[in-house]
C-alpha positions in Angstrom: 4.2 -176.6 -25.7 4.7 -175.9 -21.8 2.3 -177.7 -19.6 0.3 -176.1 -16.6 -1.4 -177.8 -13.8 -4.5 -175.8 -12.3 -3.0 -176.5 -9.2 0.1 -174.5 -10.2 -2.3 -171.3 -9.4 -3.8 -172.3 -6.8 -2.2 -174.7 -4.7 -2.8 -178.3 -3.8 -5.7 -179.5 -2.3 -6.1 -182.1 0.8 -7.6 -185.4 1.2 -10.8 -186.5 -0.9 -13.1 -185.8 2.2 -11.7 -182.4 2.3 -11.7 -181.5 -0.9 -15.8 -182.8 -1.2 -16.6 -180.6 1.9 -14.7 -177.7 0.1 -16.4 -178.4 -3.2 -20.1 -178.4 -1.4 -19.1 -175.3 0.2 -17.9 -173.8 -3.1 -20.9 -174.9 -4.5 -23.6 -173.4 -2.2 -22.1 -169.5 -2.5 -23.7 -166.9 -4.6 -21.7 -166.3 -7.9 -20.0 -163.1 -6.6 -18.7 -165.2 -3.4 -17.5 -167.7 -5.5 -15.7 -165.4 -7.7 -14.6 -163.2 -4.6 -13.0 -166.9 -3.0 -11.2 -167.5 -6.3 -9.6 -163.9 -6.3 -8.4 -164.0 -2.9 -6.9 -167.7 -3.7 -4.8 -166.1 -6.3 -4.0 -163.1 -4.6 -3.0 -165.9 -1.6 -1.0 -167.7 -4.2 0.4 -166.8 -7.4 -0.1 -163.6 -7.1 1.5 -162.7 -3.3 4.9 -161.4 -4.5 4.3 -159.4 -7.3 0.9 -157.9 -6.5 -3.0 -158.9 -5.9 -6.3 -158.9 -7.9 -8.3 -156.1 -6.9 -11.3 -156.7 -9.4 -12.8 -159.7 -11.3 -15.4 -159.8 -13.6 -16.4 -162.9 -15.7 -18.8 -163.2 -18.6 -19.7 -166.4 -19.6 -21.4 -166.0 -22.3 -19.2 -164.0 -24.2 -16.1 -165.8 -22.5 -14.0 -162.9 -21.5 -12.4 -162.7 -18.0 -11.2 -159.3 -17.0 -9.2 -158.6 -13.9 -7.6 -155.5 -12.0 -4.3 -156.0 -11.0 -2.5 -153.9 -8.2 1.4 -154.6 -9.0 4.1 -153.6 -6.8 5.9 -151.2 -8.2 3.2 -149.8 -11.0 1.4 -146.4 -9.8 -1.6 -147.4 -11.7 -3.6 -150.6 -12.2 -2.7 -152.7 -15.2 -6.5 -154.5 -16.6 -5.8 -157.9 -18.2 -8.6 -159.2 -20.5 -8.6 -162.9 -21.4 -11.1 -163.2 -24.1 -12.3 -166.6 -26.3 -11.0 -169.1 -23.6 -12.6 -172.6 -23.9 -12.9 -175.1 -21.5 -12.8 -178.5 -22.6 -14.3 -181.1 -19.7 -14.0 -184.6 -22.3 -11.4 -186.8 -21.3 -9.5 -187.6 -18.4 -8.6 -183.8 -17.4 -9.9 -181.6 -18.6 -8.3 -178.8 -20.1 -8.6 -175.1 -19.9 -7.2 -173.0 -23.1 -6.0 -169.1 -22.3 -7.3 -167.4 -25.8 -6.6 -164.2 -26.2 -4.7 -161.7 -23.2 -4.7 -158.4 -23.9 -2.4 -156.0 -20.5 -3.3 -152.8 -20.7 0.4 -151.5 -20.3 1.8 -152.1 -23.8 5.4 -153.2 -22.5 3.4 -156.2 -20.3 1.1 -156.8 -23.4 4.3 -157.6 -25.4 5.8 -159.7 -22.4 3.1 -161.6 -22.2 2.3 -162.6 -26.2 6.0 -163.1 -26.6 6.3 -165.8 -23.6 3.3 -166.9 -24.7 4.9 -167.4 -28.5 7.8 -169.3 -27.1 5.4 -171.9 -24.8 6.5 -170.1 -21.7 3.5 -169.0 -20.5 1.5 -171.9 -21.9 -1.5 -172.3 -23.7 -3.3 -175.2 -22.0 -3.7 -175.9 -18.4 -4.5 -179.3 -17.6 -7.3 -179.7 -14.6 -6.7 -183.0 -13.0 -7.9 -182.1 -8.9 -11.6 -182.6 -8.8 -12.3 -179.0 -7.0 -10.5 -177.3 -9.2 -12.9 -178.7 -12.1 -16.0 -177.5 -10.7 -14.7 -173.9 -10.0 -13.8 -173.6 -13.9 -17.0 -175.2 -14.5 -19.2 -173.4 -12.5 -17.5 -169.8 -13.0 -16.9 -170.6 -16.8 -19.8 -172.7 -18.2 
């Protein structure tokens, strides 16, 4: 099973007083501004070469994540829904499990279930920075 650091998204973060004065700061925006600060840290990160998040939406109660992607080279937006994720905060890190993605383009939706069958894309991310903890758990919990 391939293993996946939080930080793999969205970058390291700096020393601990730092990363508390980022983590009060996250703390003290309104939902949307949080979710707006995690969107442009993706679009920032993972996502600067291939495209960016132009919508995100999450419901956590029925734990289902949907985004709007702007890809280079698509003509159209391609939605991603990630539905029945679970976030697991017992033990040492905490761990973050996908669920379900569902790409609205059907040749991306097969890309993504088949890496996902052979561990590429992997099922678990592992949460060990302490920032990166509270965003799951205040945007997912």
């Amino acid at each position: 099973m391939a293993s996946m650091q939080f930080s793999d998204l969205f970058g390291s973060v700096g020393n601990s007083f730092v990363e508390t004065a980022k983590i009060i700061f996250f703390r003290m925006l309104p939902r949307g501004a949080q979710i707006q600060k995690v969107r442009r840290e993706i679009n920032g990160g993972v996502l600067k070469k291939f495209g960016k998040i132009t919508g995100l939406e999450i419901d956590k109660e029925n734990r289902t994540i949907h985004a709007t992607l702007d890809l280079k080279g698509e003509k159209e937006s391609i939605q991603v829904t990630l539905s029945d994720y679970q976030l697991n905060l017992d033990g040492k890190h905490p761990v973050f499990e996908l669920g379900t993605i569902k790409m609205s383009r059907e040749w991306l939706d097969t890309l993504i279930k088949t890496l996902a069958a052979k561990n590429i894309i992997p099922e678990r991310i592992e949460i060990k920075n302490q920032l990166h903890k509270i965003v799951l758990e205040t945007l997912l919990r």
